[in-house]
C-alpha positions as CSV (number, residue, x, y, z in Angstrom):
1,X,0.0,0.0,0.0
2,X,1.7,3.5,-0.8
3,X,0.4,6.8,0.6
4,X,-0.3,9.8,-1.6
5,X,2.0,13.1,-1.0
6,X,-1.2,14.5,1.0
7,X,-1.8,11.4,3.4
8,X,2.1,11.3,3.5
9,X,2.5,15.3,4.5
10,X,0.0,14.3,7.1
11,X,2.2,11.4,8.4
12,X,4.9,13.8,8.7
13,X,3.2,16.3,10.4
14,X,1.4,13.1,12.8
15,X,5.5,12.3,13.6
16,X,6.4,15.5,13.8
17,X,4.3,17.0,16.4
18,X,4.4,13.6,18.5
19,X,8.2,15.3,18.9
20,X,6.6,18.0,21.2
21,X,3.9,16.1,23.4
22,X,5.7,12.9,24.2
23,X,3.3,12.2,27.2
24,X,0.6,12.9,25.5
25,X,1.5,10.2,22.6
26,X,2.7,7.8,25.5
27,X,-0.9,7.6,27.2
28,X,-3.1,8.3,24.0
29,X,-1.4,5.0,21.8
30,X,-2.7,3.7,19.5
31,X,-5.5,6.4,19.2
32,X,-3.0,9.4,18.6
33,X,-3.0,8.6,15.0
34,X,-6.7,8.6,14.3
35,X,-7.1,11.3,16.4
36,X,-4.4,13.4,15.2
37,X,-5.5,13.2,11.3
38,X,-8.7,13.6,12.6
39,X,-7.3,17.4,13.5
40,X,-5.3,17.3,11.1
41,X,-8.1,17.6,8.2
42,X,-9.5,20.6,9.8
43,X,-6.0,22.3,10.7
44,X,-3.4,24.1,8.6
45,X,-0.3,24.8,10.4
46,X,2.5,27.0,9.1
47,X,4.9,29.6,10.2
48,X,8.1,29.3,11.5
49,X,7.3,26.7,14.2
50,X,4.7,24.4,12.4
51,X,5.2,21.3,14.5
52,X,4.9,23.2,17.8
53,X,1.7,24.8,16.2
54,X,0.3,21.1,15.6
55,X,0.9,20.2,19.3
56,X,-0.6,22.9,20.6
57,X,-3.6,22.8,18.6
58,X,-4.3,19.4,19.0
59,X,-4.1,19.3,22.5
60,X,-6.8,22.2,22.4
61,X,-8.3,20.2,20.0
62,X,-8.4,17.0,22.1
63,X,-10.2,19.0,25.0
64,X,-12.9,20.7,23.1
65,X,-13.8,16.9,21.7
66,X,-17.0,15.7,23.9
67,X,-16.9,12.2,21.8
68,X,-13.6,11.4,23.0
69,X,-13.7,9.6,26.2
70,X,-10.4,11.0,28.0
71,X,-8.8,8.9,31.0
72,X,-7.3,10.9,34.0
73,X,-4.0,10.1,33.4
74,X,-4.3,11.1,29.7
75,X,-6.1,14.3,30.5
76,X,-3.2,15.1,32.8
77,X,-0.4,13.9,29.9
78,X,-2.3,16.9,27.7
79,X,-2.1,19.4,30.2
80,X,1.4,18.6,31.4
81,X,2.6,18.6,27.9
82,X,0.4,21.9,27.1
83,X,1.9,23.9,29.9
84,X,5.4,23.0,28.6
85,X,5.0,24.1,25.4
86,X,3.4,27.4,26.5
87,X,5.8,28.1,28.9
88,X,8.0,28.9,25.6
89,X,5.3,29.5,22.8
90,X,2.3,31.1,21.9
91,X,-0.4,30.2,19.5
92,X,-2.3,32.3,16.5
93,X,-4.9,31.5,14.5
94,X,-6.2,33.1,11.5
95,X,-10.0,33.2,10.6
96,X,-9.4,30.6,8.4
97,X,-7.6,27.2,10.4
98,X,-4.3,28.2,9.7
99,X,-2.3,28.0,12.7
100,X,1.5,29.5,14.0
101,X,3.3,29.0,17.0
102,X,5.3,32.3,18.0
103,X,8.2,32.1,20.8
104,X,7.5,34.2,23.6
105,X,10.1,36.9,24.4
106,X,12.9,36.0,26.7
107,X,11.5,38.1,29.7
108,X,8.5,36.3,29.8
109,X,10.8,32.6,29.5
110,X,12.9,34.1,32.4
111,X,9.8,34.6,34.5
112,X,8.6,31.4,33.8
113,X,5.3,32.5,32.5
């Protein structure tokens, strides 16, 4: 079976932001795929940071979700994983599903905020 560049690009971008959320992957399994292209059809990322936009997003993603039955320990994987990844980025969104991570300045990093 071969992939198409489109179900290929989404791979990458599945691998890539798996990078990012480690915990998150760790307790979700074998569901992170499904659930990641799942966001992933509805999500453009871009920017200079489009991996960390991914991870972000799909945590937010994962959260707004009522279908998806989340354990305890895999709702506290997301947040732990979300909280480290905003300690250093931030994350826009355009009108139309695009999505950027942007670093935070320095001050804020130094403050831990």
């Amino acid at each position: 079976m071969t992939l198409d560049k489109e179900q290929s690009a989404q791979v990458e971008r599945l691998w890539q932001a798996a990078r990012f959320m480690p915990k998150s992957v760790r307790f979700l399994g074998t569901r992170y795929r499904a659930l990641f292209l799942a966001y992933a059809q509805e999500n453009r990322s871009g920017g200079q940071a489009p991996a960390i936009a991914d991870a972000m997003a799909f945590i937010d993603f994962m959260f707004r979700q009522n279908r998806v039955g989340l354990l305890g320990p895999e709702q506290r994987a997301l947040r732990s994983d979300f909280r480290a990844l905003r300690r250093r980025f931030r994350l826009k969104r355009d009108g139309e599903g695009r999505l950027d991570a942007v670093e935070k300045w320095k001050v804020f990093q130094w403050l831990g905020l």
